[in-house]
C-alpha positions in Angstrom: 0.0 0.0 0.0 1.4 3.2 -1.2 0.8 5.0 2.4 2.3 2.4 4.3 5.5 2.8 2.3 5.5 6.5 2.0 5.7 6.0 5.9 9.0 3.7 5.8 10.2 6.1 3.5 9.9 9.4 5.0 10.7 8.0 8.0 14.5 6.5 6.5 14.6 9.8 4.9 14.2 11.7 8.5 16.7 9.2 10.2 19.1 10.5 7.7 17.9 14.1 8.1 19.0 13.6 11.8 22.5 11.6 11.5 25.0 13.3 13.7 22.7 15.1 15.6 22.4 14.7 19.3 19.8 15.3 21.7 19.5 15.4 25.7 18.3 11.8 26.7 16.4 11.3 30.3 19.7 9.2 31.6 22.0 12.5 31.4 23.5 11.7 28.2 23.0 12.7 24.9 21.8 10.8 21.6 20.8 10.4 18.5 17.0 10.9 17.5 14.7 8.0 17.7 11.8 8.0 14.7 9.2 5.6 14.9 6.3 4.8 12.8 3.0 5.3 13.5 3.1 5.0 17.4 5.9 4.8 20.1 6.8 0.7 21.0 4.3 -0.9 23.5 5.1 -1.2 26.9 6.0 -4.7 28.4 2.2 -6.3 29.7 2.3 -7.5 33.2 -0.2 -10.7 33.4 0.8 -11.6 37.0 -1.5 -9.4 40.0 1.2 -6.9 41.6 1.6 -6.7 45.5 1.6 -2.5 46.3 5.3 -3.6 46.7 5.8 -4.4 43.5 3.0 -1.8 41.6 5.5 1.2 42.9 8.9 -0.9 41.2 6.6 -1.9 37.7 5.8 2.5 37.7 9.6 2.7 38.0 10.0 0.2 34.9 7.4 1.6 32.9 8.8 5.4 33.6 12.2 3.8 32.5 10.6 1.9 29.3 9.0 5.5 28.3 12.3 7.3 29.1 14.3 5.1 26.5 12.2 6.2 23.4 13.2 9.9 24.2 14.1 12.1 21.9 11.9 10.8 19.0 9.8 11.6 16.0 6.7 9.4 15.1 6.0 9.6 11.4 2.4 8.9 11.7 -0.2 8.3 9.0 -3.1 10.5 9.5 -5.7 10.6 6.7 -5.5 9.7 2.8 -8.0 11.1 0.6 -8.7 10.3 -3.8 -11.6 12.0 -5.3 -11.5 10.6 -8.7 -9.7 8.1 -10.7 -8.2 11.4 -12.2 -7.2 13.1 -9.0 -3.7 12.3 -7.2 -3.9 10.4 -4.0 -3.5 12.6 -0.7 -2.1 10.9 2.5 -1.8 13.4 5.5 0.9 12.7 7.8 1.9 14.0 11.7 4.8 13.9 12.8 4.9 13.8 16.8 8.2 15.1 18.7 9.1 14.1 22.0 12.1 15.8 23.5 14.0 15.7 26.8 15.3 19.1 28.8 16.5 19.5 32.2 17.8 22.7 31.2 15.6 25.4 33.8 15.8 28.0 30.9 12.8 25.2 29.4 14.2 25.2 25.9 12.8 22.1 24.9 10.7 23.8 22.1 13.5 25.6 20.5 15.1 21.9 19.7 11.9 20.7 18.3 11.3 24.1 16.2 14.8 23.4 14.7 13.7 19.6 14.1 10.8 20.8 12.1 12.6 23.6 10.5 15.3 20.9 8.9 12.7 18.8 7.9 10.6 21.8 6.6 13.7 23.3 4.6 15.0 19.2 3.4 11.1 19.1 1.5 10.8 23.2 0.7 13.8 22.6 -1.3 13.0 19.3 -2.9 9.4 18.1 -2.4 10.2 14.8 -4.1 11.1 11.9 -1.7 12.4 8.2 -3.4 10.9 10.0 -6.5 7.3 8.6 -5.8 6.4 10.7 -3.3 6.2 15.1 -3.5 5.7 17.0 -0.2 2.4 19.0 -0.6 2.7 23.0 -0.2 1.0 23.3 3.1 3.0 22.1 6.0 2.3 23.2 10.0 3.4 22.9 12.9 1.8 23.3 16.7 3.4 23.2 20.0 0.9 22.7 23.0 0.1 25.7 25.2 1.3 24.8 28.4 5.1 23.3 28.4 5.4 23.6 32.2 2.6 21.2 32.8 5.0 18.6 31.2 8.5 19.4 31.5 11.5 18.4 31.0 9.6 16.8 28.4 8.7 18.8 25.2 6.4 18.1 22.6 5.3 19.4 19.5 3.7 18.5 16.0 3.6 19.3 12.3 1.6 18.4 9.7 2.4 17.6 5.9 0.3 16.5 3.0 1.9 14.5 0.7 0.5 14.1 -3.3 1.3 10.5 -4.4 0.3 9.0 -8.0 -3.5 7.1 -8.6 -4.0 4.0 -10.2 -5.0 4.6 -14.0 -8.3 3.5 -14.6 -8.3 0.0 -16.7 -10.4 0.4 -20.2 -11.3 -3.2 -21.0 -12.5 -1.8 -24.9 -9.2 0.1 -25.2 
């Protein structure tokens, strides 16, 4: 399916964007960007009842499970759309950033602004990705409104439409 591989794609394509950059991880360390597809990994399911004893430890896992996916970029399919036979296919994509910063000057949105801006500038430049894909003109971004309520983690989002080719219409008299 053409969406599912525009998402491999765009995602490979931001992997690249990122090489060599480094980000703030939750550890104290710095790394490279992680870019998932569609959603963050699922958590390890605990089938066993836990004592309080061991509820408090599995939060303590499951903080340290979330913290490893820090920094990251989901490339996440949103909505396609094709009118007509004649009309190109749309596919709408998100792509959600989650970034770690200590720092008490709460800079975290300046890191994903420059994120976006890279990816912005890569697909402003040239809109064609693996030549089957071209980035549509309207692309837009959103951070949330209250950054306090969730630091030292950041988040943010921006939106692209991308224009892929339709089928051609079989003419069984042609």
């Amino acid at each position: 399916m053409v969406a599912l591989e525009l998402q491999v794609d765009l995602a490979e394509e931001i992997r690249q964007l990122a090489a060599g950059m480094t980000f703030k991880n939750p550890t104290g360390g710095y790394t490279e960007l992680n870019v998932f597809e569609q959603n963050l990994p699922m958590r390890q399911i605990k089938k066993v009842e836990p004592t309080e004893e061991d509820a408090e430890l599995d939060e303590d896992d499951e903080d340290e499970e979330l913290q490893e996916n820090f920094p990251y970029i989901i490339v996440r399919l949103d909505s396609g759309k094709s009118e007509s036979a004649e009309a190109a296919h749309v596919i709408k994509i998100v792509l959600i950033a989650g970034i770690f910063d200590d720092s008490l000057k709460a800079d975290g949105h300046k890191t994903i602004l420059n994120l976006f801006e890279k990816i912005r500038e890569r697909f402003r430049k040239n809109p064609v990705l693996k030549d089957r894909y071209e980035a549509g003109d309207e692309m837009t971004w959103a951070l949330p409104d209250e950054d306090e309520e969730t630091f030292p983690y950041f988040f943010g989002a921006m939106y692209m439409e991308w224009i892929t080719a339709e089928f051609r219409r079989e003419d069984p008299l042609a």
